[in-house]
N, C-alpha and C positions, 0 to 999 in steps of 0.2 A: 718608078713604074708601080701601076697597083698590084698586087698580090690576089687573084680570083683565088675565092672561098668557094666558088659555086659548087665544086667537086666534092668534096669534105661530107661524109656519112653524116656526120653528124644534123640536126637541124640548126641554120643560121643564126637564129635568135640565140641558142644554147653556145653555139662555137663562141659567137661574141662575149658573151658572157665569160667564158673557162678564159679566154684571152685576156679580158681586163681585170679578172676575178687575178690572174698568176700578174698582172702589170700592177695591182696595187700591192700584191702581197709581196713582190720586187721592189716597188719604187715611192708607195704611199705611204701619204703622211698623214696621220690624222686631224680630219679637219679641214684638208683638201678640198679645192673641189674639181670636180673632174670636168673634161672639154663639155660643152653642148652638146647635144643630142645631133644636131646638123653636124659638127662638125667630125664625128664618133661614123656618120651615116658616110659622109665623104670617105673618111677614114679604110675603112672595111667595105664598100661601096654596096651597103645597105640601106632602106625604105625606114624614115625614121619609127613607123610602128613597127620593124624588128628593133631599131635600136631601145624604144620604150620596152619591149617583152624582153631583152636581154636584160634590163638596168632595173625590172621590176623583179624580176630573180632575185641578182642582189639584194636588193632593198630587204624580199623575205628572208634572204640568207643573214637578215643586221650586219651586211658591212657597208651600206648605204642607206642615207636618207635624201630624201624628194622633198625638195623646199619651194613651193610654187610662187614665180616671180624671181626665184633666187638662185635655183640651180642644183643642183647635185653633189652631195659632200659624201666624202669617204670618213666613216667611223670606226674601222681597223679592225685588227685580226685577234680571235683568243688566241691565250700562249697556248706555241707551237710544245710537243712532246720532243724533246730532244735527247738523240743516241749520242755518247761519248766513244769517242774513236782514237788510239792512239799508234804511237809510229809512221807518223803520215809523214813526217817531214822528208824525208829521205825521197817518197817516192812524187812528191809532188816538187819536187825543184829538179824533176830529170824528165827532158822529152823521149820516148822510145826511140830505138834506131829506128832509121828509117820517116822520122818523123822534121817537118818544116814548121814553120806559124810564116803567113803572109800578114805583114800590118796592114790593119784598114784605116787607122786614125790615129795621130797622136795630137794631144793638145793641153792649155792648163787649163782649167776651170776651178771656179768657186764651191769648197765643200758644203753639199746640200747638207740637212740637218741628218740624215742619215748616214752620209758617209761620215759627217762628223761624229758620227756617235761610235762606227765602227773603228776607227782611226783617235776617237780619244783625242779631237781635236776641236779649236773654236768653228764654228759656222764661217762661210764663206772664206775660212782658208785656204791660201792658194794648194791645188796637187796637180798633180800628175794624172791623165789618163791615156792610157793606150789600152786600143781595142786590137785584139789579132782573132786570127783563124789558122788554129793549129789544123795543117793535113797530114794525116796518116794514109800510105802507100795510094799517093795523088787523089786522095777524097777526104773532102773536110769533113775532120770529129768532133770541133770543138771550138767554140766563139767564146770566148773570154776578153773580159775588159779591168785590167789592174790598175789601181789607184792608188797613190801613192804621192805624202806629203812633198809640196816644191823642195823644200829645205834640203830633202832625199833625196829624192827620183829625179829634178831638176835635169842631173847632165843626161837621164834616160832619153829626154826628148829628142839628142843627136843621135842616140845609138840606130843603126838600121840591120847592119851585118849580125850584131851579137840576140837582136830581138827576132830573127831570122831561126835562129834554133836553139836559144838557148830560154830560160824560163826568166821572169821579172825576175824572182826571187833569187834564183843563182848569180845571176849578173850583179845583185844590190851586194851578194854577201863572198862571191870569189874575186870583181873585177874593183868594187869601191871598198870594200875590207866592212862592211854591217852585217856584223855577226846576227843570226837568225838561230833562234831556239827551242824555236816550239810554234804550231801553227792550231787554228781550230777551226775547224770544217764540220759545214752542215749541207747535207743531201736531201733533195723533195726532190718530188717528181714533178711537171709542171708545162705547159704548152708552148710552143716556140711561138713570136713575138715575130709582127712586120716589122721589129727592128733587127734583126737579125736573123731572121727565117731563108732569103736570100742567100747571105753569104755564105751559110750553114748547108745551102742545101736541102731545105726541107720545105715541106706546107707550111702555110702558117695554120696554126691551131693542133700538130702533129706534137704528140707526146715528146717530150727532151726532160735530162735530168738536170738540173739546175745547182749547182756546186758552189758556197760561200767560205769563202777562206779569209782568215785574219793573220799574217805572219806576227810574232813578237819578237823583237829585237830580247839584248842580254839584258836589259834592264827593264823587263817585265810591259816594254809599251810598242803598240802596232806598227809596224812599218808600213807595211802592207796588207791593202784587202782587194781582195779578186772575187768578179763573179763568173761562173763558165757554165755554159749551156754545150751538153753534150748529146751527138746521136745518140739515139739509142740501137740504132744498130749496126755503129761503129765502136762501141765504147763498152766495156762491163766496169765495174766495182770490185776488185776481191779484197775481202779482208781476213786475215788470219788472228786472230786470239789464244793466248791459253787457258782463257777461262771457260771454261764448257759450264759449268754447273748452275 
């Protein structure tokens, strides 16, 4: 079912835009090229002159170029500014009480060059993906999708009862014995997606915080990497430090 935009303060040409602008800086590759302008317009069910004034933003913003006859390639992102954060692991392998995940998907698939890159593994390796929707007190907070090498996560594809409330990462490291030791997590802000806008509960184009996690096993290599898109007014962040200075 399509997702109306039409509501959204925002102007159309611009929403489209923060939408595929936060879908490349998730899922692009440099070099890419991105769908047709018709087929961008079906998409968002937009007039292909918004889809051109959304996709000529980018283009000024340099994370696109316009190749005529040829189509539209994504040329990628500068490096991002990245905050170091620690003692996570503890709080991201526990759901709060009160807390469920309903699975939407589980399946294998071939690792894109990106996940390959996060997982430290060859291209088109087989993994693991499940996609859930954690709810908190019966309203969804949180769309996450973990991935995770076949070699690993393989028997996860039977699990249904233990992926019901308990986290990817617990289940790898208290029910199959993969010791987990350290995770690294990166936070942006960033707009919900017709891919999961839906299940989340929200607009599409409606601010969400976008959460990337890498577990590392004992011997210093990925196990797992999750992406989760959370309300934002279901959810906070708190972090404690002792470093004030």
């Amino acid at each position: 079912m399509m997702t109306s935009h039409s509501a959204h303060p925002m102007p159309k040409y611009y929403l489209i835009r923060s939408i595929l602008h936060a879908r490349l800086q998730r899922e692009g590759i440099p070099g890419a090229r991105l769908p047709a302008e018709v087929e961008l317009g079906r998409e968002f069910g937009a007039s292909r002159i918004t889809v051109q004034k959304a996709l000529s933003l980018l283009e000024k913003e340099g994370l696109i170029r316009r190749e005529q006859g040829r189509g539209t390639f994504y040329i990628g992102e500068p490096p991002a500014v990245e905050a170091k954060m620690s003692g996570l692991l503890d709080s991201v392998m526990k759901f709060r009480e009160g807390a469920h995940a309903r699975v939407v998907a589980k399946k294998l698939i071939a690792a894109t060059p990106r996940l390959a890159s996060r997982l430290q593994i060859p291209i088109d390796t087989p993994i693991v993906s499940i996609d859930r929707v954690a709810v908190v007190d019966d309203h969804p907070a949180l769309y996450t999708t973990a991935f995770i090498p076949q070699s690993v996560g393989g028997p996860l594809l039977d699990e249904d009862a233990e992926l019901s409330h308990r986290t990817v990462a617990s289940i790898l490291q208290d029910k199959y014995g993969i010791e987990l030791t350290s995770v690294q997590q990166t936070i942006a802000a960033t707009l919900a997606d017709p891919a999961f806008a839906a299940p989340l509960g929200v607009e599409v184009g409606e601010p969400v915080l976008e959460v990337e996690r890498v577990y590392f096993g004992a011997d210093g290599q990925p196990v797992n990497f999750s992406i989760s898109f959370y309300r934002t007014d279901r959810y906070r962040f708190e972090i404690a430090t002792k470093e004030w200075r």
